[in-house]
C-alpha positions as CSV (number, residue, x, y, z in Angstrom):
1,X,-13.7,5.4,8.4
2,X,-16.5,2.8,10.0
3,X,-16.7,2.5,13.6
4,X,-15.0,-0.9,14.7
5,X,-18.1,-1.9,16.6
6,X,-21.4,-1.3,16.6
7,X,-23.0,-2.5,19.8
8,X,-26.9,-3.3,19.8
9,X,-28.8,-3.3,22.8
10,X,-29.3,-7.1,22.9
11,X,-25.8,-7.8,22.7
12,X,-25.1,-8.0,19.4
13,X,-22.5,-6.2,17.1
14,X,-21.0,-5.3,13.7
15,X,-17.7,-5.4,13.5
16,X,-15.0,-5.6,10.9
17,X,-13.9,-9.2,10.7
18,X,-10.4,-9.0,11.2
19,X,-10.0,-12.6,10.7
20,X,-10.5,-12.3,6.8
21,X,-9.2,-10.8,4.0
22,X,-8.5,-7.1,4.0
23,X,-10.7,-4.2,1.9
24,X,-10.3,-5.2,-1.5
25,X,-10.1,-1.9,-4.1
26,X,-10.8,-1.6,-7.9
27,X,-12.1,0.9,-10.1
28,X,-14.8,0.4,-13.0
29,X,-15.0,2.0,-16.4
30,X,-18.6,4.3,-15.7
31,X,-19.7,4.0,-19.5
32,X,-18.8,0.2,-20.2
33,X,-18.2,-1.8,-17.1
34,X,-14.9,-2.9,-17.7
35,X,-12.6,-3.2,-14.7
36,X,-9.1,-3.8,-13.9
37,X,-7.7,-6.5,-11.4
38,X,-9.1,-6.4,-7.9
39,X,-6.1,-5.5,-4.9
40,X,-5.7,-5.2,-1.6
41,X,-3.4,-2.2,-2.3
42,X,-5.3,0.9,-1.2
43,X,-2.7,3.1,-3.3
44,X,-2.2,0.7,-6.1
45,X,0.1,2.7,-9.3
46,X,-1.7,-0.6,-11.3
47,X,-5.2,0.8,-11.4
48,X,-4.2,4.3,-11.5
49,X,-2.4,2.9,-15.5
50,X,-5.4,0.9,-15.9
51,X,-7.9,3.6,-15.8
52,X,-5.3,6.2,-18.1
53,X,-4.5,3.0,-20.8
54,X,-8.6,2.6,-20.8
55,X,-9.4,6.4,-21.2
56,X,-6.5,6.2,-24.1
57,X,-7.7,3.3,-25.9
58,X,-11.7,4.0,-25.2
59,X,-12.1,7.9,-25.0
60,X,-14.2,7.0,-21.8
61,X,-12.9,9.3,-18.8
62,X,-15.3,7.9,-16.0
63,X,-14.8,6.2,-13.3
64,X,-16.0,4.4,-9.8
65,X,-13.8,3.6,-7.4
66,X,-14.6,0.3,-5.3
67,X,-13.8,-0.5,-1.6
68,X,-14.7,-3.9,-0.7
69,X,-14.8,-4.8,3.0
70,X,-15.9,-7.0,5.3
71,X,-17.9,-7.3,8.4
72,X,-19.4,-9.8,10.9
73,X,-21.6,-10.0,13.5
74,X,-21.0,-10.6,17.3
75,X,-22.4,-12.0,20.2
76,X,-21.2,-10.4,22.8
77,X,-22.8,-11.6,26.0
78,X,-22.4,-15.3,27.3
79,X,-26.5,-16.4,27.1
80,X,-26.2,-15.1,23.5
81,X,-23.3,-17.1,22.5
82,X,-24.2,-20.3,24.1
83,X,-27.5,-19.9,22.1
84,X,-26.2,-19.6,18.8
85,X,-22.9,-22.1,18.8
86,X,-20.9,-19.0,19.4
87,X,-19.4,-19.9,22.7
């Protein structure tokens, strides 16, 4: 698990941007680049099929798991705001 915040000398941070979507989780075939349907489900059943209907239908067995997420960055003193239409 990330830190929520990563605060910078100047004032600046990385955060996870709450306001957005949530991680976003799909697995891709490792020999062919296919890929099932993208989710927000962390535990989704759906890819879990996708990859043992693949593996059937293919004979390929690998596989890489993808966790999408999102960050922004923060101003997090007044000056630094004001400065870049943050405020």
């Amino acid at each position: 698990m990330q830190p929520a915040s990563v605060l910078q000398p100047d004032g600046w941070a990385l955060e996870v941007d709450a306001s957005g979507s949530p991680p976003i989780f799909e697995v891709e075939c490792t020999s062919c680049h296919g890929s099932c349907d993208a989710s927000n489900d962390v535990d989704s059943i759906e890819r879990d099929r996708w990859c043992i209907r693949h593996a059937r239908e293919t004979g390929h067995t690998g596989y890489r798991e993808i966790r999408t997420g999102f960050l922004r960055t923060v101003a997090h003193t007044a000056e630094e705001r004001g400065r870049h239409g943050n405020a």
